[in-house]
C-alpha positions in Angstrom: -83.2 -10.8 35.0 -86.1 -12.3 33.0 -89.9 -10.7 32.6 -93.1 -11.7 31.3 -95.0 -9.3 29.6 -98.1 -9.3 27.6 -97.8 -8.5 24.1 -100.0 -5.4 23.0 -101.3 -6.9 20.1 -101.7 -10.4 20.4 -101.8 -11.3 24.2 -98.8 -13.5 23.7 -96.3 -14.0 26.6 -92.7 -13.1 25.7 -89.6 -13.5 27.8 -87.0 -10.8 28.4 -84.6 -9.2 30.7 -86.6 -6.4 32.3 -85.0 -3.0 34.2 -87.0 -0.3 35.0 -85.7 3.0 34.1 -84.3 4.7 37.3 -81.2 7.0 37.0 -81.9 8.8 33.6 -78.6 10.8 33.9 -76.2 7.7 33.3 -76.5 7.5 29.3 -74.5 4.2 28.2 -75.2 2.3 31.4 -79.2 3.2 31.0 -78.9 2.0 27.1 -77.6 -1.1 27.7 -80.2 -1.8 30.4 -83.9 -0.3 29.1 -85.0 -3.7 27.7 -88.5 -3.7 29.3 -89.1 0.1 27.4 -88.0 -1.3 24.2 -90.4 -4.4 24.3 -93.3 -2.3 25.2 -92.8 0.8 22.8 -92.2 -2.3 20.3 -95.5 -3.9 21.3 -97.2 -0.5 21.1 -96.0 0.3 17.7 -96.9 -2.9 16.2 -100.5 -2.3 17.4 -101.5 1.3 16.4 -99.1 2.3 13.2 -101.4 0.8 11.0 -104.1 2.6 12.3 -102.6 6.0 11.9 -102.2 8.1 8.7 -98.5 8.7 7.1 -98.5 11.7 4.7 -95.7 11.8 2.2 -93.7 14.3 4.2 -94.0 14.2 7.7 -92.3 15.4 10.8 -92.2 13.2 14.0 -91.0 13.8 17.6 -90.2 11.7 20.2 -90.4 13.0 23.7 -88.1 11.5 26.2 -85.8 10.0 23.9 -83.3 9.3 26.6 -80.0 7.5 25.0 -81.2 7.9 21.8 -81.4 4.1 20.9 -85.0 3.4 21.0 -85.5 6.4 18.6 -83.2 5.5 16.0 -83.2 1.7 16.4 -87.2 1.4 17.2 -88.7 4.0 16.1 -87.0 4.8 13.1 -87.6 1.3 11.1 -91.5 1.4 12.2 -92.1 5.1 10.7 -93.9 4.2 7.3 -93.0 7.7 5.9 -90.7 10.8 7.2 -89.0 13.9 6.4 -87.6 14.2 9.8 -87.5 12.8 13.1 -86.3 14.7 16.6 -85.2 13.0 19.4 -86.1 15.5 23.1 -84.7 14.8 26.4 -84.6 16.6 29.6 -81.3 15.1 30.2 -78.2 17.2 28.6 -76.0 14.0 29.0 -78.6 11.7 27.5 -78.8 13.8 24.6 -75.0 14.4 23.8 -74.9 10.6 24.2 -77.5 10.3 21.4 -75.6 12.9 19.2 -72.6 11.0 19.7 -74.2 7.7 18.7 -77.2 8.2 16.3 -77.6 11.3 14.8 -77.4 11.1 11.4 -79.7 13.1 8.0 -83.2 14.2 8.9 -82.6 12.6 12.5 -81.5 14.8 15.3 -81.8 15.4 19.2 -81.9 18.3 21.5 -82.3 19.3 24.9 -86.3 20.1 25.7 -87.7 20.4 29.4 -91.7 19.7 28.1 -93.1 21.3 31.2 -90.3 24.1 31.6 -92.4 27.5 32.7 -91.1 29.5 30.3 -91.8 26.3 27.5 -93.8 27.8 24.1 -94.0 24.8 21.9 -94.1 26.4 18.8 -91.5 29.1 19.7 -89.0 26.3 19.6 -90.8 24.3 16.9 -92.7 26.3 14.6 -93.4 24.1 11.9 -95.0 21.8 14.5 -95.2 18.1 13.9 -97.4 15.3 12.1 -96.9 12.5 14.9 -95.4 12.8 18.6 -94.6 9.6 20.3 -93.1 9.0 23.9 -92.2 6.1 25.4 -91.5 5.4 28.9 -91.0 9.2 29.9 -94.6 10.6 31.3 -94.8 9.0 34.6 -91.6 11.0 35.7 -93.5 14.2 35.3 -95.9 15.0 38.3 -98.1 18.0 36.1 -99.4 16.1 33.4 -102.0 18.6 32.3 -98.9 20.9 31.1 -97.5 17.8 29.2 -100.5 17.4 27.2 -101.3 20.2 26.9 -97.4 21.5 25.2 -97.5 17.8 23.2 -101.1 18.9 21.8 -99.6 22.5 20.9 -97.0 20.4 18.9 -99.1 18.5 17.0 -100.3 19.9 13.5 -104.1 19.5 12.6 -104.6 15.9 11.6 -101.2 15.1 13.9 -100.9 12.0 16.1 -99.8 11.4 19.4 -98.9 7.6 20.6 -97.3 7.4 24.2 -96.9 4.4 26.5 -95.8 5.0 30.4 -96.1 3.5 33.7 -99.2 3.8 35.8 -98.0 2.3 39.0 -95.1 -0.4 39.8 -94.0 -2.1 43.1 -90.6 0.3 41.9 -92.4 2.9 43.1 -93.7 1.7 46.5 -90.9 0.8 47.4 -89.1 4.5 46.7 -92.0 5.7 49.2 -91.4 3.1 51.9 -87.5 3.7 52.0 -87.7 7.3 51.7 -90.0 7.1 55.1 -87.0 5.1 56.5 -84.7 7.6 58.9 -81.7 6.1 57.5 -82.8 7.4 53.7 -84.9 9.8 53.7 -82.0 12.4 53.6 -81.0 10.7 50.6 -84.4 10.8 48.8 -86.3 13.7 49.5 -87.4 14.3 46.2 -88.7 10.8 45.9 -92.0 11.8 44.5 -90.0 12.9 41.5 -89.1 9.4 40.6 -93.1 7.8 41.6 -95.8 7.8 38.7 -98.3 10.5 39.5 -100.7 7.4 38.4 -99.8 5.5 41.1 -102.2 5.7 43.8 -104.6 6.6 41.6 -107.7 4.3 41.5 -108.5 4.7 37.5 -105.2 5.8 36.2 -106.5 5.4 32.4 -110.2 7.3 33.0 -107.5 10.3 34.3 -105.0 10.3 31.2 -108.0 10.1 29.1 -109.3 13.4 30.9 -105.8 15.2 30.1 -106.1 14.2 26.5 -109.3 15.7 26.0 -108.7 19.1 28.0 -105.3 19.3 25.6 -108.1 19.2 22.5 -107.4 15.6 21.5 -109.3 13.5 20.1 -108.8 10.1 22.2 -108.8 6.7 19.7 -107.6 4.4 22.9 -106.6 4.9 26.4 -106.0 1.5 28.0 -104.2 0.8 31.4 -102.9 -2.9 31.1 -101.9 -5.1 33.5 -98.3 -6.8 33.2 -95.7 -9.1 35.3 -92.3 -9.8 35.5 -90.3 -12.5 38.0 -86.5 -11.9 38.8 -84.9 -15.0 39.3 -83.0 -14.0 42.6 -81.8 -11.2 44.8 -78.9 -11.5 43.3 -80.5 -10.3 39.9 -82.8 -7.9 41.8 -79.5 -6.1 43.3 -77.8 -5.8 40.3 -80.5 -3.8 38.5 -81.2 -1.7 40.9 -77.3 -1.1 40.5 -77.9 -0.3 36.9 -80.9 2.2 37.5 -82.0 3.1 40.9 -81.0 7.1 40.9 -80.6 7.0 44.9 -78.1 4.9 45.0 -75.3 7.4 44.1 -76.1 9.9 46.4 -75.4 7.1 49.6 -72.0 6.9 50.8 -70.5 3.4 49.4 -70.3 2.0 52.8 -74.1 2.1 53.3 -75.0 1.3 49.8 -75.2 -2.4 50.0 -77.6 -2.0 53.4 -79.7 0.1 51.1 -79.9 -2.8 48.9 -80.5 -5.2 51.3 -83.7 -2.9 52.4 -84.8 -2.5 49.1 -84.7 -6.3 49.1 -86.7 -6.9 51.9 -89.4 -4.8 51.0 -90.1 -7.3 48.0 -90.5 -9.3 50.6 -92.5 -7.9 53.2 -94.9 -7.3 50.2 -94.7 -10.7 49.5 -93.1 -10.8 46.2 -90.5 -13.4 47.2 -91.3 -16.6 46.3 -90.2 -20.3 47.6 -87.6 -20.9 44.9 -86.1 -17.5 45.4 -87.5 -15.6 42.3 -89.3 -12.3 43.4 -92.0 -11.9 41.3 -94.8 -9.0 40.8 -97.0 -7.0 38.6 -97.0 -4.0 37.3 -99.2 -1.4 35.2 -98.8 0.5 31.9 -100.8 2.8 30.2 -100.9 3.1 26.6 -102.8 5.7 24.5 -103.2 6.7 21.1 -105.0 9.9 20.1 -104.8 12.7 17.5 -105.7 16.5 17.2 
């Protein structure tokens, strides 16, 4: 399915297929269908790496490296200098998939839960780090003064921290409305796991900026940016949430495609359906760049 997204830097409009990440547990399918991450880290790279500082030797994490291919594919070629880069994941399969795949000298992944209660930061990383990045991860984790807070502690004096996630996203509304729905709320009653804790909030960025500075940062930018993106059909529509949705699994396969049917009509009954049978809406991102 095709998406329209505005490019961080420049404003330019650039088509691509566009999934949203839902099931983070299913490691190949979810690499082959995270499209819409990749454009945006991408965008956000190509913006702010000028701007930051690349000592000779320096150590870089990325939090929420999922399948691994971002990090090694993206984030690898834009890192002007680096003595080693580390690849976290609350996902045990997702990083066993990026072992598998795209570990290789001075890059490496591991298991890290970044708001586990027993989580030091520097217990498991003493050396600390020079930049953390962390795309597309933060708006699955409802206490994000404890994930600030743990990045900040991972961050060196003079470190960087560059994260892009979403703020709210008709994805999202829609998870709230089925889950209300007596035929599905036994299968998502953890939904609020899978919503942005952004997304009813009136001034998402003015709040992330507020968790940066309690964690001792120093903000440089905190923006909240409006984006779109059009599916060309139902058709389309059903097959990503195939791809991602992580309810879907837990519905016995003789209800699933009703469930998709509902999740269908709720694009419409927001009115996201238009004449020509595209279902089109918008969506918002936040994006910030700060350092200690």
């Amino acid at each position: 399915m095709m998406s329209k997204i505005r490019d961080l830097e420049n404003g330019k409009i650039c088509n691509y297929f566009f999934f949203f990440p839902g099931n983070m547990h299913k490691a190949q399918l979810y690499s082959s269908a995270n499209a819409l991450q990749t454009r945006d880290a991408a965008a956000a790279l190509s913006l702010y790496r000028d701007a930051m500082s690349w000592p000779d030797e320096c150590d870089v994490l990325d939090v929420g490296c999922g399948s691994g291919d971002v990090t090694s594919q993206l984030l690898l070629p834009a890192l002007k200098s680096y003595s080693s880069l580390t690849g976290v994941d609350v996902s045990q399969q997702m990083v066993k998939y990026a072992m598998s795949k795209y570990q290789q000298p001075n890059v490496t992944f591991r298991y890290l839960d970044i708001v586990a209660p027993d989580f030091r930061p520097r217990d498991l990383f003493p050396r600390g780090f020079h930049k953390v990045f962390s795309f597309y991860c933060l708006h699955w984790i409802s206490d994000q003064k404890l994930a600030f807070s743990n990045l900040s502690e991972l961050l060196l004096p003079g470190g960087e921290l560059l994260v892009v996630f979403l703020a709210s996203a008709p994805l999202f509304t829609i998870y709230e409305r089925l889950a209300k729905d007596s035929t599905w709320s036994r299968y998502m009653k953890d939904v609020s796991k899978f919503v942005s804790p952004y997304q009813h909030v009136a001034n998402p960025e003015d709040e992330l900026k507020s968790h940066l500075l309690d964690s001792g940062l120093q903000v440089k930018d905190c923006k909240c940016i409006l984006q779109h993106f059009s599916y060309p059909s139902a058709v389309a529509l059903k097959n990503a949430i195939k791809a991602v949705n992580p309810f879907l699994d837990r519905i016995p396969k003789d209800q699933q495609e009703d469930y998709l049917n509902d999740y269908i009509f709720e694009y419409g009954d927001m009115g996201y359906i238009n004449n020509d049978g595209t279902i089109a809406a918008n969506y918002k991102v936040l994006v910030a760049f700060a350092a200690k």
